[in-house]
Structure formats: C-alpha cells, structure tokens
HTML snippet that shows the backbone in 3Dmol.js (N, CA, C, O; Angstrom):
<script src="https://3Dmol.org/build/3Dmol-min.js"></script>
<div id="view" style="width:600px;height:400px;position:relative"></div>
<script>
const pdb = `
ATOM      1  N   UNK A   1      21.879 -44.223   4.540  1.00  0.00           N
ATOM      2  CA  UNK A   1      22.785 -44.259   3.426  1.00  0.00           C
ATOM      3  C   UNK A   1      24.019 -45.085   3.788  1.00  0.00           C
ATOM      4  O   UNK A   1      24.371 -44.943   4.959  1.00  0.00           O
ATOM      5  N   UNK A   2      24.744 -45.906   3.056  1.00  0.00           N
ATOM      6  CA  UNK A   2      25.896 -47.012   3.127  1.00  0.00           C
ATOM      7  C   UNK A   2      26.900 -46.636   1.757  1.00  0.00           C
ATOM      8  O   UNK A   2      26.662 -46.850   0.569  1.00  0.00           O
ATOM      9  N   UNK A   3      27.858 -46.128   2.260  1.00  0.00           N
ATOM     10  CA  UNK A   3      28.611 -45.727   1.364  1.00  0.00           C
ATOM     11  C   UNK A   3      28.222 -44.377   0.143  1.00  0.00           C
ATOM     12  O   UNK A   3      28.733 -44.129  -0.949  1.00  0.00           O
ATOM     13  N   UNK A   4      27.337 -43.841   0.748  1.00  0.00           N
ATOM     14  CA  UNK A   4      26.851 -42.814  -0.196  1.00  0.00           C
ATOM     15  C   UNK A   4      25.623 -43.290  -0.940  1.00  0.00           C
ATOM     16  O   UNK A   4      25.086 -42.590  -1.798  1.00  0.00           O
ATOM     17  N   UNK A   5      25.247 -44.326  -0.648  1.00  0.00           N
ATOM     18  CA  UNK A   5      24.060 -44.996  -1.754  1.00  0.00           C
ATOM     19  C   UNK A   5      22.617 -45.299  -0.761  1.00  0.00           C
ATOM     20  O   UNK A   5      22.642 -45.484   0.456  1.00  0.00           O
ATOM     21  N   UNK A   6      21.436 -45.291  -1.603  1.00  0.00           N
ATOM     22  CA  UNK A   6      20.497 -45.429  -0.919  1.00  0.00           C
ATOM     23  C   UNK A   6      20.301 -46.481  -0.529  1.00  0.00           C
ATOM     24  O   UNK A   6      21.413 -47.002  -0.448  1.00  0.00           O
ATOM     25  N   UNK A   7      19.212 -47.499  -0.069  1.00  0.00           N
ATOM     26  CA  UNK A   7      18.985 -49.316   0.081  1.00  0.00           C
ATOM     27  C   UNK A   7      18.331 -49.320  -1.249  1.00  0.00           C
ATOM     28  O   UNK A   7      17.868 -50.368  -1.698  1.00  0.00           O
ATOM     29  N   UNK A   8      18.279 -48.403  -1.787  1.00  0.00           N
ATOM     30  CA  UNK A   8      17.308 -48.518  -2.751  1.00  0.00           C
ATOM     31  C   UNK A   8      18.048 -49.157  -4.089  1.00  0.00           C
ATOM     32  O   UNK A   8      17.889 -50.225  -4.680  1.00  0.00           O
ATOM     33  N   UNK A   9      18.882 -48.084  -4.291  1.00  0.00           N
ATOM     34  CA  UNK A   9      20.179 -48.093  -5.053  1.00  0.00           C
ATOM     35  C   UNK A   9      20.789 -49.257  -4.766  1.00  0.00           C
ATOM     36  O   UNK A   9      21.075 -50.095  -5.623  1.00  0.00           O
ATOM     37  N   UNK A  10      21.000 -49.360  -3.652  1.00  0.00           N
ATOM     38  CA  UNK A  10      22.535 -51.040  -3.541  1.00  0.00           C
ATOM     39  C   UNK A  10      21.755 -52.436  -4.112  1.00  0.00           C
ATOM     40  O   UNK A  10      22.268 -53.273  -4.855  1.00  0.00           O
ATOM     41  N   UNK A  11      20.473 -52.458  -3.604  1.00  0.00           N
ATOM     42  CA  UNK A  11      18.988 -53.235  -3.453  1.00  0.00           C
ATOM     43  C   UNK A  11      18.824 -53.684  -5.368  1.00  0.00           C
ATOM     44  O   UNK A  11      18.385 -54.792  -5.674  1.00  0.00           O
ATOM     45  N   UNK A  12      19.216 -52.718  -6.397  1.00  0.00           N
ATOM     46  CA  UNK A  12      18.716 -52.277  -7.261  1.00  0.00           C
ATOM     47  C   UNK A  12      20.180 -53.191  -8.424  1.00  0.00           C
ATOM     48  O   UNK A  12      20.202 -54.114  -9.238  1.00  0.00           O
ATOM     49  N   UNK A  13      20.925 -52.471  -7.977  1.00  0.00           N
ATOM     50  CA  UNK A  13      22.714 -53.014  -8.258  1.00  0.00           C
ATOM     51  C   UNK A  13      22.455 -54.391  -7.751  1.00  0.00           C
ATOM     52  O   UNK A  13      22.153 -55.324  -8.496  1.00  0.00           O
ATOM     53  N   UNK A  14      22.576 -54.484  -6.521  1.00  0.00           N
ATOM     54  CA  UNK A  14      22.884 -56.255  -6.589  1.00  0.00           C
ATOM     55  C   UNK A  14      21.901 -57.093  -7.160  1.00  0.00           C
ATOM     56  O   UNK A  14      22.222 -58.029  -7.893  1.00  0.00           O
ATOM     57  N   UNK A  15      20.708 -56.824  -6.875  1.00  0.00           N
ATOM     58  CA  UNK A  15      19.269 -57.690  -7.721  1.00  0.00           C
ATOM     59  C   UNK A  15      19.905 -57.751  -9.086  1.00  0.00           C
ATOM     60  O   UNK A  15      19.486 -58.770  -9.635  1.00  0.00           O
ATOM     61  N   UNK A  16      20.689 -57.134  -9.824  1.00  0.00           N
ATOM     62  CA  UNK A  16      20.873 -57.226 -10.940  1.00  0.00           C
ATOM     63  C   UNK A  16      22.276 -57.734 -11.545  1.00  0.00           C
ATOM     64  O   UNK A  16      22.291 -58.702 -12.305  1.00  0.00           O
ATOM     65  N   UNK A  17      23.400 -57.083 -11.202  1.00  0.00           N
ATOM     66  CA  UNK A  17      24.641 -57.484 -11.055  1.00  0.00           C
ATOM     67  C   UNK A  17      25.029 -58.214 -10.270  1.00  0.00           C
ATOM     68  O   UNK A  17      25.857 -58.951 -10.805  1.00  0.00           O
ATOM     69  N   UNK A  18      24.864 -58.495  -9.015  1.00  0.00           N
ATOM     70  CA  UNK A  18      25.153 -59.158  -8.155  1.00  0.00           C
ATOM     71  C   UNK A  18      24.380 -60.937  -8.478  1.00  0.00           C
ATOM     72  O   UNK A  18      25.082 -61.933  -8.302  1.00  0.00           O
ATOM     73  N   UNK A  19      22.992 -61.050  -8.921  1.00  0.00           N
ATOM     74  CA  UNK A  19      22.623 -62.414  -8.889  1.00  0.00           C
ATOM     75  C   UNK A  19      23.223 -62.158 -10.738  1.00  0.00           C
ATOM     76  O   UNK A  19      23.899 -63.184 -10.811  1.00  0.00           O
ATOM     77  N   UNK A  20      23.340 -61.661 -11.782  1.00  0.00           N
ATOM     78  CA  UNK A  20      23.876 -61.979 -13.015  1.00  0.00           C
ATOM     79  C   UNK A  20      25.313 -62.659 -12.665  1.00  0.00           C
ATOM     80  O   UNK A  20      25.685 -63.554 -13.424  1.00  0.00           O
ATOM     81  N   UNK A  21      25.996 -62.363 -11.767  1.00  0.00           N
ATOM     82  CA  UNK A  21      27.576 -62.921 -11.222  1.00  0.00           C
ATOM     83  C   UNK A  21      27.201 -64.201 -10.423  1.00  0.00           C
ATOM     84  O   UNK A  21      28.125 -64.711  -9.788  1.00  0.00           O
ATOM     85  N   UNK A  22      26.020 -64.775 -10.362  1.00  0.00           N
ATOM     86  CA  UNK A  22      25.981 -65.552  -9.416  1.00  0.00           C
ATOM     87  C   UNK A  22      25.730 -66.720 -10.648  1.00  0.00           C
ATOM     88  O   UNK A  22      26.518 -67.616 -10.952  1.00  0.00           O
ATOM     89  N   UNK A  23      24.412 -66.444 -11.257  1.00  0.00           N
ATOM     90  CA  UNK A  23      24.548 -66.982 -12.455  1.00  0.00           C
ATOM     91  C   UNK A  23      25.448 -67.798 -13.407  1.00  0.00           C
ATOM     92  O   UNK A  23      25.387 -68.959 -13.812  1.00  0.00           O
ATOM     93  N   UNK A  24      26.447 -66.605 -13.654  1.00  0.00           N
ATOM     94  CA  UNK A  24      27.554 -67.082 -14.523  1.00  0.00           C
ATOM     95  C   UNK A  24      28.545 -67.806 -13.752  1.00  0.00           C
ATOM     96  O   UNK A  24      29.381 -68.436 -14.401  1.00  0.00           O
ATOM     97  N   UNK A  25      28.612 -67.836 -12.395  1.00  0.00           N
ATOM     98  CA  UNK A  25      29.413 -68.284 -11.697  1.00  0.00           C
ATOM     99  C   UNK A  25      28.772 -70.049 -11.485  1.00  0.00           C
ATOM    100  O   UNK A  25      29.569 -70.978 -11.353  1.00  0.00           O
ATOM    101  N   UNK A  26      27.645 -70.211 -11.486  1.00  0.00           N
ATOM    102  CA  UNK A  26      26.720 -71.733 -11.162  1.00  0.00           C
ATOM    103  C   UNK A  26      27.004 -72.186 -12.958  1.00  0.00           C
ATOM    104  O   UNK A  26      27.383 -73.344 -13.133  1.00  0.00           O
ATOM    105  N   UNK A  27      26.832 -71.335 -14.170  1.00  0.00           N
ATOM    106  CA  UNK A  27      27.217 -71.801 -15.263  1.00  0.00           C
ATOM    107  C   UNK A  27      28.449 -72.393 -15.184  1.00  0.00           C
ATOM    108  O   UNK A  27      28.605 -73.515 -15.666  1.00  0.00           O
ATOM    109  N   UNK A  28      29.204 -71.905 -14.736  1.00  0.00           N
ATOM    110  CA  UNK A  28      30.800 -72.590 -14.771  1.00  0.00           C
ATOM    111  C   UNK A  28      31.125 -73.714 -13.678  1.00  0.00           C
ATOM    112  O   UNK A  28      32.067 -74.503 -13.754  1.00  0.00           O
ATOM    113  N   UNK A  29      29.901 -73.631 -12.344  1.00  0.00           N
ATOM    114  CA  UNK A  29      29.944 -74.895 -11.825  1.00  0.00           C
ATOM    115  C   UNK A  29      29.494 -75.936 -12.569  1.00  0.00           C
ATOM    116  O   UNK A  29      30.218 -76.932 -12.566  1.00  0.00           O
ATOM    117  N   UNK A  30      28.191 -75.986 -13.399  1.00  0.00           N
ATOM    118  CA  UNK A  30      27.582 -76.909 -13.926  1.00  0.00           C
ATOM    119  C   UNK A  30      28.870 -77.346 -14.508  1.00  0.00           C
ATOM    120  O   UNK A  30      29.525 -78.322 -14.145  1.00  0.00           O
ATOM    121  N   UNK A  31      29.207 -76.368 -15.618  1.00  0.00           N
ATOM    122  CA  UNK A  31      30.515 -76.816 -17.014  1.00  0.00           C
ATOM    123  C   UNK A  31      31.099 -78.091 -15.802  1.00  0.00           C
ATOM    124  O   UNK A  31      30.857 -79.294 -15.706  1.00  0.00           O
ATOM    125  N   UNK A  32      31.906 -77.201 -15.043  1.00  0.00           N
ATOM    126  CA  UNK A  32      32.892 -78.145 -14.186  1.00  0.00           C
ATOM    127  C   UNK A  32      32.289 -79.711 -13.746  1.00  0.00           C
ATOM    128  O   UNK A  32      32.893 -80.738 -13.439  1.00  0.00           O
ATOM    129  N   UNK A  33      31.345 -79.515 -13.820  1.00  0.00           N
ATOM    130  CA  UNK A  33      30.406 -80.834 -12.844  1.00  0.00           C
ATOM    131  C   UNK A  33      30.303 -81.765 -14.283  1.00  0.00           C
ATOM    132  O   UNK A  33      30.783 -82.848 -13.949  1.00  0.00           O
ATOM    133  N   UNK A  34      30.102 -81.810 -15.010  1.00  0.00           N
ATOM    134  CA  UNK A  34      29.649 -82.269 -16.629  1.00  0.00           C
ATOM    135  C   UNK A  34      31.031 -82.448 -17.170  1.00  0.00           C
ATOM    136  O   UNK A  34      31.207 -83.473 -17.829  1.00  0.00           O
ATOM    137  N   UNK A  35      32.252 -81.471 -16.980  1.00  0.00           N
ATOM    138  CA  UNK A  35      33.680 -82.068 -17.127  1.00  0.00           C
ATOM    139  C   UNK A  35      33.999 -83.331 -16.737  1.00  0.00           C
ATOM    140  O   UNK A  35      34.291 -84.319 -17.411  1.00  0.00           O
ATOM    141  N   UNK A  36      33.840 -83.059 -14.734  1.00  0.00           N
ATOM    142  CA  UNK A  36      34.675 -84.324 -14.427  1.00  0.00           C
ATOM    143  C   UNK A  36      33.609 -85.019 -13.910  1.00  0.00           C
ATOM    144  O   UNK A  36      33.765 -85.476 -12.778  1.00  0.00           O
ATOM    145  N   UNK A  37      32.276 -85.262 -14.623  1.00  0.00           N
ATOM    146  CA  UNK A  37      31.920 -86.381 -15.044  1.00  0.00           C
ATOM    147  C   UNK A  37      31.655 -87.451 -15.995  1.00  0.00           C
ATOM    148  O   UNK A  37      31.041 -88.514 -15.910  1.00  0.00           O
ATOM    149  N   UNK A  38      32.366 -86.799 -17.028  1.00  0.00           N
ATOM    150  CA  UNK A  38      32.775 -86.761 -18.358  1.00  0.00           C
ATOM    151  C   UNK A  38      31.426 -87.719 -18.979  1.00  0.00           C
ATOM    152  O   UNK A  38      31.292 -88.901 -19.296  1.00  0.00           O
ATOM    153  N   UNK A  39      30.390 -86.308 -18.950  1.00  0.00           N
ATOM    154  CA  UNK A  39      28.964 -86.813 -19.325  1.00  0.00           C
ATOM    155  C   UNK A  39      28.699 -86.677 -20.444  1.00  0.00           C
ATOM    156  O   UNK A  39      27.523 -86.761 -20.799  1.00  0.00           O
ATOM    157  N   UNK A  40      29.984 -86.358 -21.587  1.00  0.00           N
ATOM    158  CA  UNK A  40      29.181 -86.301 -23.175  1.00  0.00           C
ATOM    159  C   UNK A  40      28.789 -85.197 -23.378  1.00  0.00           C
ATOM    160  O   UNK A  40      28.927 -84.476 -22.389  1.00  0.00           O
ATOM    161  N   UNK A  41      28.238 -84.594 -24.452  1.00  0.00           N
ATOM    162  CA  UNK A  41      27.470 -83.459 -25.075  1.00  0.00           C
ATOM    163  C   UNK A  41      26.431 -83.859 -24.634  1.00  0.00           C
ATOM    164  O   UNK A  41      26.091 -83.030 -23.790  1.00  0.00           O
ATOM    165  N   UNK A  42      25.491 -84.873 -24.710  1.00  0.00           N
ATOM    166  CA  UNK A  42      23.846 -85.148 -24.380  1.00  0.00           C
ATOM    167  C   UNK A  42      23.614 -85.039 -22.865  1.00  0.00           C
ATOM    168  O   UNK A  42      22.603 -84.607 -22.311  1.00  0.00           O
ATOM    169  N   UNK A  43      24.480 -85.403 -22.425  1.00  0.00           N
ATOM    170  CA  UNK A  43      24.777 -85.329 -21.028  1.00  0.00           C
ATOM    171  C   UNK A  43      25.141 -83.852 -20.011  1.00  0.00           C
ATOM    172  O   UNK A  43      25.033 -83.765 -18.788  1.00  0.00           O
ATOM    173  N   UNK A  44      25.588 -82.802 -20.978  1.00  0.00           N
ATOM    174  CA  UNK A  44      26.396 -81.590 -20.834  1.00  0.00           C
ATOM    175  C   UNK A  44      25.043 -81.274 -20.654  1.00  0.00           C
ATOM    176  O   UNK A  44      24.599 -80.973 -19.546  1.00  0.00           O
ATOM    177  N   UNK A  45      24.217 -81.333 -21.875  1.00  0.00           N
ATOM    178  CA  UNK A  45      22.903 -80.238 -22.401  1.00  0.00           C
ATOM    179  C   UNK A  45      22.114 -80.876 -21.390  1.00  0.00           C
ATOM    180  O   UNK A  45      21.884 -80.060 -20.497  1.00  0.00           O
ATOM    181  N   UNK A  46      21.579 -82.051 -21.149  1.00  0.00           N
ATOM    182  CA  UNK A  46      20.935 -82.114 -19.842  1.00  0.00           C
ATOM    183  C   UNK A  46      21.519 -81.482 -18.364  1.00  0.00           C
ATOM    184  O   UNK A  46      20.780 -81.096 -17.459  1.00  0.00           O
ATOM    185  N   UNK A  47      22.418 -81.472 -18.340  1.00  0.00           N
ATOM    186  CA  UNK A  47      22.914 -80.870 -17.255  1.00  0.00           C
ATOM    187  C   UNK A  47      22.502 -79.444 -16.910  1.00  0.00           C
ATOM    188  O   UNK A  47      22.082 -79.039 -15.826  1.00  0.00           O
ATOM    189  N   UNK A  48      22.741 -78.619 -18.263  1.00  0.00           N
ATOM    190  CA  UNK A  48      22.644 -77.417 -18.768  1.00  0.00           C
ATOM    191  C   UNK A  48      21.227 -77.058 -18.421  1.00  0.00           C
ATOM    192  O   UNK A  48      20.865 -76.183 -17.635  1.00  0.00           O
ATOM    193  N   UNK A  49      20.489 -77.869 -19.128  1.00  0.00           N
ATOM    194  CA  UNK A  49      19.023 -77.555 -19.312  1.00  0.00           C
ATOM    195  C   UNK A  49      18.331 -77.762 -17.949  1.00  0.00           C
ATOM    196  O   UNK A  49      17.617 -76.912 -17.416  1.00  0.00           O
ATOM    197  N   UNK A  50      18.588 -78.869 -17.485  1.00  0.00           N
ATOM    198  CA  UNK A  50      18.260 -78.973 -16.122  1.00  0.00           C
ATOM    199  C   UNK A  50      18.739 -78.259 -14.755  1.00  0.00           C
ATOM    200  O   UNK A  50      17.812 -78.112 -13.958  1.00  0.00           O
ATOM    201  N   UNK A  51      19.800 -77.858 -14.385  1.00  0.00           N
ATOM    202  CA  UNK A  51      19.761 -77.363 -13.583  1.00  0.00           C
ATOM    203  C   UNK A  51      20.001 -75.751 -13.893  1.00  0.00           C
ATOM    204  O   UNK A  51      19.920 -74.924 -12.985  1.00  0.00           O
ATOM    205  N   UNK A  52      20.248 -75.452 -15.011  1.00  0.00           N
ATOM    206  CA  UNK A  52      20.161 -73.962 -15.603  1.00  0.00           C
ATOM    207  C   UNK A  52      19.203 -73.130 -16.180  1.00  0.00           C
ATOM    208  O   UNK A  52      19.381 -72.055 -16.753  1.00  0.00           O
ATOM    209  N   UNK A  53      17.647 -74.046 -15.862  1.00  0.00           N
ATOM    210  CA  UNK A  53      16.518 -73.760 -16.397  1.00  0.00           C
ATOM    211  C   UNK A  53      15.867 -72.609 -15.674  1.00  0.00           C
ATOM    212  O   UNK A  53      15.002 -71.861 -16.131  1.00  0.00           O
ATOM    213  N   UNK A  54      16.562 -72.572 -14.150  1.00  0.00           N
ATOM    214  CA  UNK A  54      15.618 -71.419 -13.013  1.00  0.00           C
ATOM    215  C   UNK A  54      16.140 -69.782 -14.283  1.00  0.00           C
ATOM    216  O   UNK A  54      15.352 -68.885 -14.580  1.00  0.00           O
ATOM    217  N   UNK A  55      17.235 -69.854 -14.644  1.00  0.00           N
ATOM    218  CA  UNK A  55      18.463 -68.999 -14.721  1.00  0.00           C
ATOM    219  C   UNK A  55      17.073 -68.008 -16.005  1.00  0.00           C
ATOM    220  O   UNK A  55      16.955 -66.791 -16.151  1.00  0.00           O
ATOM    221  N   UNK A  56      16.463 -68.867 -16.527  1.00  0.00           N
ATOM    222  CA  UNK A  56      15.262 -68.311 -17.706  1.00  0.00           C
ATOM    223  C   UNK A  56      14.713 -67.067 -17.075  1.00  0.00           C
ATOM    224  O   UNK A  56      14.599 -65.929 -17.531  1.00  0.00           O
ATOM    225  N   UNK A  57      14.390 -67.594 -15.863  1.00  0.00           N
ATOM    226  CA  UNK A  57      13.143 -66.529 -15.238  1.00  0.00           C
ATOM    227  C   UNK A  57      13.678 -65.350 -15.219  1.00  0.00           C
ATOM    228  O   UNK A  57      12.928 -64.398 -15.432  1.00  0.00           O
ATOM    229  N   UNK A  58      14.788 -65.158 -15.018  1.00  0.00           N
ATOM    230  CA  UNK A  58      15.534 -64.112 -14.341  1.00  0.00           C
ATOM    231  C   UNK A  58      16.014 -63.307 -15.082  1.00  0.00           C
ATOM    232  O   UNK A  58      16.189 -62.120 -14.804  1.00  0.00           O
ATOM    233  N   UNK A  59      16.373 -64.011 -16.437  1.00  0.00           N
ATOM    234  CA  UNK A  59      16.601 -63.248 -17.577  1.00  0.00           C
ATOM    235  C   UNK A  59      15.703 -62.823 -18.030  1.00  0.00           C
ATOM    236  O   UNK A  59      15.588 -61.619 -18.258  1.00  0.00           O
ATOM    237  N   UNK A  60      14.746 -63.759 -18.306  1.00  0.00           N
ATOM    238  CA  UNK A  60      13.573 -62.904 -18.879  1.00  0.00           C
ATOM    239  C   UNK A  60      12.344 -62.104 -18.342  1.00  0.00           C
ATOM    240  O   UNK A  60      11.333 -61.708 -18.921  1.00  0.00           O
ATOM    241  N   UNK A  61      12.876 -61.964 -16.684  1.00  0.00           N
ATOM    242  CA  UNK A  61      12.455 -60.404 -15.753  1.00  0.00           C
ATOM    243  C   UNK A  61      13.298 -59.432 -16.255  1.00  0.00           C
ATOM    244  O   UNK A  61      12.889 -58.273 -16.202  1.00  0.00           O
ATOM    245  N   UNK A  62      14.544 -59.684 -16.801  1.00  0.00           N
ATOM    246  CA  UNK A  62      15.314 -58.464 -16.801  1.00  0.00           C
ATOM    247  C   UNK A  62      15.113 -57.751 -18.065  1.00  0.00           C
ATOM    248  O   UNK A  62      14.984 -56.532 -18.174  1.00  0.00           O
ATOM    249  N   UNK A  63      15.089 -59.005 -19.437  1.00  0.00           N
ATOM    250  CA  UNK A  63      14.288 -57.995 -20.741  1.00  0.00           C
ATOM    251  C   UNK A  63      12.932 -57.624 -20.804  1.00  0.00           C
ATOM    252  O   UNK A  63      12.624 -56.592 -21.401  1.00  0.00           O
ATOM    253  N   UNK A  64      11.821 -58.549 -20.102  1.00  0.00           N
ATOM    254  CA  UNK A  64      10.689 -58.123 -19.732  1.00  0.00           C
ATOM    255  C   UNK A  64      10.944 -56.232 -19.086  1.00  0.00           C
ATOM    256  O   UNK A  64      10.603 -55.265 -19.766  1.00  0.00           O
ATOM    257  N   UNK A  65      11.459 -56.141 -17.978  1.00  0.00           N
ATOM    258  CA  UNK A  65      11.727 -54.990 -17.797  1.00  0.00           C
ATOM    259  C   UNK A  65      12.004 -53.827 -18.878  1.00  0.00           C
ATOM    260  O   UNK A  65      11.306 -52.899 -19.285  1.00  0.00           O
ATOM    261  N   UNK A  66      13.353 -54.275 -19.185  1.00  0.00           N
ATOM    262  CA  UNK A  66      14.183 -53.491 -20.117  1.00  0.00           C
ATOM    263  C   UNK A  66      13.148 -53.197 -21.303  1.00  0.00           C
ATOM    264  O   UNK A  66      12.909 -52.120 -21.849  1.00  0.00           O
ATOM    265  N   UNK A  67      12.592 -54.492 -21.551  1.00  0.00           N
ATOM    266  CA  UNK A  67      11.413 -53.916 -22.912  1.00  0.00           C
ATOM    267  C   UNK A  67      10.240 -52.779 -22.351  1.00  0.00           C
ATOM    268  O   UNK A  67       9.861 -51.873 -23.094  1.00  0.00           O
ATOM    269  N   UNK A  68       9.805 -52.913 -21.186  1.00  0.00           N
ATOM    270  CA  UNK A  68       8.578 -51.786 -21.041  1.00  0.00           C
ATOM    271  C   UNK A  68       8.990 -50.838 -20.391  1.00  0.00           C
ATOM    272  O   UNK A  68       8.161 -50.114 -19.840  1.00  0.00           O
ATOM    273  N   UNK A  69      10.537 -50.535 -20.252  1.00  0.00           N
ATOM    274  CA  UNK A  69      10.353 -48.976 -19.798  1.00  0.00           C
ATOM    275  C   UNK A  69      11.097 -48.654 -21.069  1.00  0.00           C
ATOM    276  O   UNK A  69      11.648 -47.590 -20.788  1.00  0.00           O
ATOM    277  N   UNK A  70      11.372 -48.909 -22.095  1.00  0.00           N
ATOM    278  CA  UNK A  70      12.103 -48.019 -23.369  1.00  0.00           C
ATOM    279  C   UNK A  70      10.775 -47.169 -24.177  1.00  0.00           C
ATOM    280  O   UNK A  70      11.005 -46.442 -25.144  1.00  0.00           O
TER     281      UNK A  70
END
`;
const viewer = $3Dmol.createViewer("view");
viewer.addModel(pdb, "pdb");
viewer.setStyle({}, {cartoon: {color: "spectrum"}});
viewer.zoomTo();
viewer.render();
</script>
C-alpha cells in the first residue's frame, strides 16, 4: 500500500486521470506549435488531426468501457 491506496487503485487513477492530463496538456502543445508557426486554420486542423489522432484510441477505450459496465 502507498499512501493508503492499493497499485491497483493508483494504477487505475493515473491510467485515467493522469494520461487524460497528459492529453490535454500535448493539445495545448500542438495549439502552441500551429501558433508560432502561424499555419492557418488548414494548417491548425492538420496539425490537430495528425498528431492528435493517437488521442482517439484512448478516448474511445474510456467510453467503450464506460458504455459496458452501465
């Protein structure tokens, strides 16, 4: 136990909160990267789409989830 919590538990929290903060944190690198390269809207959304495309899977493990245990 680490702080009162199982590996199971911390394991469980960060897989989820911890890479969702990582996420939103690479979203706001991209933004920044597409700022000061002052790549346009067509340019933004490729940016977006391309290197923010892994970001799909992960979300849609987490409603995949969320949908089959309700």
């Amino acid at each position: 136990m680490i702080f009162g919590f199982t590996e199971a538990q911390l394991s469980g929290f960060f897989l989820t909160w911890g890479v969702g903060a990582f996420i939103v944190y690479m979203l706001f690198i991209i933004g920044q990267l597409a700022w000061e390269s002052k790549a346009g809207r067509f340019g933004t959304f490729v940016l977006f789409l391309g290197l923010g495309v892994g970001f799909i899977g992960f979300i849609a493990k987490v409603l995949i989830q969320w949908w089959l245990e309700r």
